[in-house]
KOLMI-791016 format. One line per field, with one value per residue (C-alpha): residue number from 1; residue in one letter; y, x, z. Coordinates in steps of 0.02 Angstrom, whole numbers, always signed. Layout:
num NUM; ...
residuo a; ...
c2 Y; ...
c1 X; ...
c3 Z; ...
END
This chain:
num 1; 2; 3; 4; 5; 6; 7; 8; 9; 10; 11; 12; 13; 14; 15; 16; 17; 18; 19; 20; 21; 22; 23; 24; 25; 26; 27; 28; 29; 30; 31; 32; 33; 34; 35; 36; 37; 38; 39; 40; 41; 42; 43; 44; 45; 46; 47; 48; 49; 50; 51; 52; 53; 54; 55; 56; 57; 58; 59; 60; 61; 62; 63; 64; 65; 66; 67; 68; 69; 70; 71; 72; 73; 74; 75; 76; 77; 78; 79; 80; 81; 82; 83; 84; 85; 86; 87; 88; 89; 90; 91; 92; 93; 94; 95; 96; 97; 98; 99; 100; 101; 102; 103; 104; 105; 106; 107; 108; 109; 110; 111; 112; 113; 114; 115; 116; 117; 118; 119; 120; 121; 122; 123; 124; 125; 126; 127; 128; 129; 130; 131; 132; 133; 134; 135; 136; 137; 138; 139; 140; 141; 142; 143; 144; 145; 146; 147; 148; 149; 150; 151; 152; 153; 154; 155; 156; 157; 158; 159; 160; 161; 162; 163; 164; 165; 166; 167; 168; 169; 170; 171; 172; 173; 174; 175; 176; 177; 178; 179; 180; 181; 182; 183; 184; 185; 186; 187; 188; 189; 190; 191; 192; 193; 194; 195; 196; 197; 198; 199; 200; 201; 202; 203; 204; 205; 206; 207; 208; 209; 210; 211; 212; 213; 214; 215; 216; 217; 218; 219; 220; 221; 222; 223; 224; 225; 226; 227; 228; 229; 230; 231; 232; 233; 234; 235; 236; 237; 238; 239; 240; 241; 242; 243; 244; 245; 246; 247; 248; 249; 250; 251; 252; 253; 254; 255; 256; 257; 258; 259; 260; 261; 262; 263; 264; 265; 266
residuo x; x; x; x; x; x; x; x; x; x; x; x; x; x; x; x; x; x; x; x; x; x; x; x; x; x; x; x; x; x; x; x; x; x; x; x; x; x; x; x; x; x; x; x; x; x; x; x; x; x; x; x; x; x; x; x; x; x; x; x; x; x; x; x; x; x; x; x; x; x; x; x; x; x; x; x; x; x; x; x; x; x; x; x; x; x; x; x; x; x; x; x; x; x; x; x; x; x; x; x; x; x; x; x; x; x; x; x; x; x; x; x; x; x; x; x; x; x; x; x; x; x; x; x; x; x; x; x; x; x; x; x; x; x; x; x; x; x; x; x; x; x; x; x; x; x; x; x; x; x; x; x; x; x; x; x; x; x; x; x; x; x; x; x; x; x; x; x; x; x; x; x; x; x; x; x; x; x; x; x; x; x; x; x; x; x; x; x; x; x; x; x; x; x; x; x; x; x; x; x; x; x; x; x; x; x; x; x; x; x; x; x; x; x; x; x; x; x; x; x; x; x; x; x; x; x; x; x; x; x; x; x; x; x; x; x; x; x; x; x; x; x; x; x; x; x; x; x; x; x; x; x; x; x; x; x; x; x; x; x; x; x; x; x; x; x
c2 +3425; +3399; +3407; +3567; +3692; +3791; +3872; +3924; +4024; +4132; +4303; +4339; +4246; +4165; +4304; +4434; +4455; +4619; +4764; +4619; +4502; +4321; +4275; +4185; +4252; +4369; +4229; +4111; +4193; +4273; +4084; +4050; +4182; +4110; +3933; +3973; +3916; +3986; +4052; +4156; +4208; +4157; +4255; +4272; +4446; +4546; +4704; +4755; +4738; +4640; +4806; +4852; +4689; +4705; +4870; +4813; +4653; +4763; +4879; +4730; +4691; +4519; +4552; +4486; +4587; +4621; +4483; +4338; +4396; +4333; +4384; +4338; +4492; +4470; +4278; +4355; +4475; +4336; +4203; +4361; +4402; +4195; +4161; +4306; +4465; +4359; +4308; +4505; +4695; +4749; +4703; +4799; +4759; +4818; +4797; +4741; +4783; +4861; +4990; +4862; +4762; +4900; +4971; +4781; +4794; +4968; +4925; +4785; +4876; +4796; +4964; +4975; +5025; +5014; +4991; +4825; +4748; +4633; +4531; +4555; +4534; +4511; +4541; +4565; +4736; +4798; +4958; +4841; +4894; +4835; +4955; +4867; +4692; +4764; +4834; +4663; +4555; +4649; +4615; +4462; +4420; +4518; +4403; +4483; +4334; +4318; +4301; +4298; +4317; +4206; +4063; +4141; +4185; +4252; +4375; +4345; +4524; +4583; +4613; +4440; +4350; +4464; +4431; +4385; +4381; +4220; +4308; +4444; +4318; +4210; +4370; +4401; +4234; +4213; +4377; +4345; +4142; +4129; +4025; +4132; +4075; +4057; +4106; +4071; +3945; +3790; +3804; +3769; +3911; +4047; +3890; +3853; +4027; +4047; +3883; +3944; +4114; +4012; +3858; +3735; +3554; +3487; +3348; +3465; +3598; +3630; +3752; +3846; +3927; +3955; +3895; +3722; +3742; +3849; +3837; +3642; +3610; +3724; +3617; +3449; +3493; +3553; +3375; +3457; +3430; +3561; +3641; +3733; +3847; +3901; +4062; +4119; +4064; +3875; +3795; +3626; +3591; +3632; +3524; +3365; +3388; +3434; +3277; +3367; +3333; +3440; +3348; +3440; +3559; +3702; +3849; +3967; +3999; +4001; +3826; +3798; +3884; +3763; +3605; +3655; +3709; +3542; +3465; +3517; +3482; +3292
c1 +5721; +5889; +5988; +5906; +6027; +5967; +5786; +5679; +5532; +5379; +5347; +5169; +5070; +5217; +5327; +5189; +5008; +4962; +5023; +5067; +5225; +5170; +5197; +5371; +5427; +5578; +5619; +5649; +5751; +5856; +5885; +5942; +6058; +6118; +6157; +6233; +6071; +6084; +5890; +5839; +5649; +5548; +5408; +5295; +5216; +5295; +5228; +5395; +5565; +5675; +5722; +5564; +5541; +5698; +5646; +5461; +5510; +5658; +5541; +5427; +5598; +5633; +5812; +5811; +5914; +5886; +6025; +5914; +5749; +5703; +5523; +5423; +5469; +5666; +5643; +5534; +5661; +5796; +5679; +5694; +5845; +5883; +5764; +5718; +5828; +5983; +5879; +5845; +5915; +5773; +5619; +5470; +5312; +5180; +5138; +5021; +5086; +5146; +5274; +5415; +5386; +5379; +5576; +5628; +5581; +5616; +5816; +5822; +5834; +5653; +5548; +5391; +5251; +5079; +5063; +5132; +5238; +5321; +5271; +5133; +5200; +5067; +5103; +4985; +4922; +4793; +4763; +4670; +4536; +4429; +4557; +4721; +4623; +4558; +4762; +4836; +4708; +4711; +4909; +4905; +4799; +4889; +5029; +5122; +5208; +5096; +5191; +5120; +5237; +5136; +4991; +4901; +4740; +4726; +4837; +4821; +4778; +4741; +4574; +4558; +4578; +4600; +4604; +4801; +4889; +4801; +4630; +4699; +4767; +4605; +4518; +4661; +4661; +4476; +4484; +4631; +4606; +4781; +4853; +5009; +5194; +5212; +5362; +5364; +5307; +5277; +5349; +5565; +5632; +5636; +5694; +5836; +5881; +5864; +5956; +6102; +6108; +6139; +6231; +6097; +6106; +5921; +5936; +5975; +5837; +5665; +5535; +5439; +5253; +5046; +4994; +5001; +4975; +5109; +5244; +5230; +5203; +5354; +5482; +5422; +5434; +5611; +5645; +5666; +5577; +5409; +5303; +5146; +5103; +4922; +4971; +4925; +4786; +4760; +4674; +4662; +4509; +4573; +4740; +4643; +4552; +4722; +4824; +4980; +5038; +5171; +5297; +5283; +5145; +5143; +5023; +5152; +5321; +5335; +5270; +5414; +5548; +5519; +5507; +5687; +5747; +5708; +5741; +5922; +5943; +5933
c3 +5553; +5633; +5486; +5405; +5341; +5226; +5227; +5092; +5169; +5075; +5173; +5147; +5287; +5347; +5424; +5428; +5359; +5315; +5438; +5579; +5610; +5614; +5768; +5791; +5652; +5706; +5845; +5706; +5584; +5741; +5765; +5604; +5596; +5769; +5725; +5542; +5450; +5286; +5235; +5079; +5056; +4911; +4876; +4729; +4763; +4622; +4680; +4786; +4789; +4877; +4954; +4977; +5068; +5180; +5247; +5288; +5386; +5473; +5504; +5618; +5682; +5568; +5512; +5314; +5197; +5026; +4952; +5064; +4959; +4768; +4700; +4568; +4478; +4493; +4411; +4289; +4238; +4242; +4123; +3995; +3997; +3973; +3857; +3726; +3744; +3696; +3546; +3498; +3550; +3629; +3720; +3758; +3851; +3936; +4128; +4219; +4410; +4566; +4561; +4605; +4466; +4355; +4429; +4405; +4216; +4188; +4259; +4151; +3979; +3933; +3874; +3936; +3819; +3769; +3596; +3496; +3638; +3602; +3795; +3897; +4090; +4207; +4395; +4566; +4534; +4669; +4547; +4403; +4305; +4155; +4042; +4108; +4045; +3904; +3842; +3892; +3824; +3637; +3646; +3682; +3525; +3427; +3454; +3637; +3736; +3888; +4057; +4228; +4381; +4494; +4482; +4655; +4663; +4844; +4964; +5136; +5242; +5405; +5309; +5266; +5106; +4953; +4763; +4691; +4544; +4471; +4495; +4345; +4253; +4237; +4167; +4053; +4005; +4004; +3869; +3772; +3756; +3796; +3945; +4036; +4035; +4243; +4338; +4511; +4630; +4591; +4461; +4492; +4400; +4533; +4660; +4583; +4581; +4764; +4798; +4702; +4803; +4954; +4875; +4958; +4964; +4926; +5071; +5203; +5138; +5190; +5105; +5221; +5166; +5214; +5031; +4975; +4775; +4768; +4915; +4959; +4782; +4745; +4879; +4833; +4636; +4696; +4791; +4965; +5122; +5164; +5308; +5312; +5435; +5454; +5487; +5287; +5177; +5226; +5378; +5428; +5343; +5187; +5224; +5229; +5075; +4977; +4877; +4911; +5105; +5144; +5271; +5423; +5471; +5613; +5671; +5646; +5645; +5823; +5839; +5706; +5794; +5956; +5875; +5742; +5904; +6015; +5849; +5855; +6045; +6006
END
């Protein structure tokens, strides 16, 4: 890991888990920002902003701003812009969400409405009920593009393991008979918008996350090196059942931090 320098890194389960700091988390990214590593988080929880991220982890004393933070909901915003509102004037759709996706549409210019939208954007919403399925799913077959923010199906808490994004979109899905358009990890989209933030060169990169269908999937879709830490959703059990081996793996980030660190002594 000698030669690492640039850092793509998820946040939840990885630099804290709930209410707590992972442990090793603010010693690594003060290390980064020592030694001129260039880092940018990559995160497909939708339901903040990257502000609201930057004050949390400042807050637990990990010093990310909001410019080294892309979400789900930012690269969802982005795809539409790209793809369908150069194609029309206007786009409306209605939300399934936390508040911070909802700003990140609402600044946009997409209207958000209820009735006849024209997408249906789908985001980790820990306020879902039967009547949020029930909208989404009858717009959806009434022709609404269907777009989820994120494939995952659990969250990582201090409570333990709670139900994601993915778990709302298989009932949407399940309802409307429609599969989703996905936007963030694994798939490359919101990875090549990080790497251009920071101007990374893929052989010097590494992708840092706790889940290994979407984060290691996401790095080695993205042709860069990976590491799991076990700090998130995955143990070692699970690891050695999984097809996709990530290339380095750690307990958490401070077993990263030493070994980049010793790494970079050689």
């Amino acid at each position: 890991m000698k030669e690492i320098q640039y850092v793509f890194m998820d946040i939840d389960g990885v630099l804290y888990r709930g209410q707590y700091p992972i442990n090793g988390a603010k010693e690594f990214i003060d290390y980064l920002i020592q030694q001129e590593i260039k880092f940018i988080c990559v995160t497909n929880n939708s339901a903040k902003t990257p502000a609201d991220y930057s004050k949390r982890l400042k807050d637990l004393g990990i010093n990310i701003g909001e410019n080294e933070i892309i979400n789900s909901g930012v690269a969802t915003v982005e795809f539409l812009k790209d793809t369908y509102l150069k194609e029309k004037d206007s786009l409306s759709a209605y939300v399934v969400g936390g508040d911070g996706l909802m700003s990140l549409i609402k600044n946009s210019g997409i209207k958000i409405q209820e009735k006849n939208p024209d997408i249906v954007i789908v985001g980790w919403d820990i306020t879902f009920t039967y009547e949020k399925m029930k909208k989404a799913s009858l717009a959806i077959q009434n022709g609404a593009i269907y777009i989820g923010t994120n494939p995952d199906l659990t969250y990582p808490s201090h409570e333990g393991i709670l139900p994601g994004c993915g778990a709302i979109l298989a009932s949407i899905t399940a309802a409307s008979g429609v599969e989703p358009i996905i936007i963030g990890k694994p798939k490359s989209l919101i990875m090549e918008m990080a790497s251009k933030r920071i101007s990374a060169k893929k052989e010097k990169s590494l992708m840092i996350g706790d889940r290994i269908d979407t984060d290691i999937l996401a790095g080695r879709n993205f042709g860069i090196q990976t590491a799991l830490v076990l700090s998130g959703v995955v143990d070692r059990s699970e690891l050695s059942k999984s097809h996709i081996k990530p290339d380095y793996v750690f307990e958490d980030m401070m077993d990263l931090y030493i070994n980049l660190k010793e790494s970079r002594k050689v």
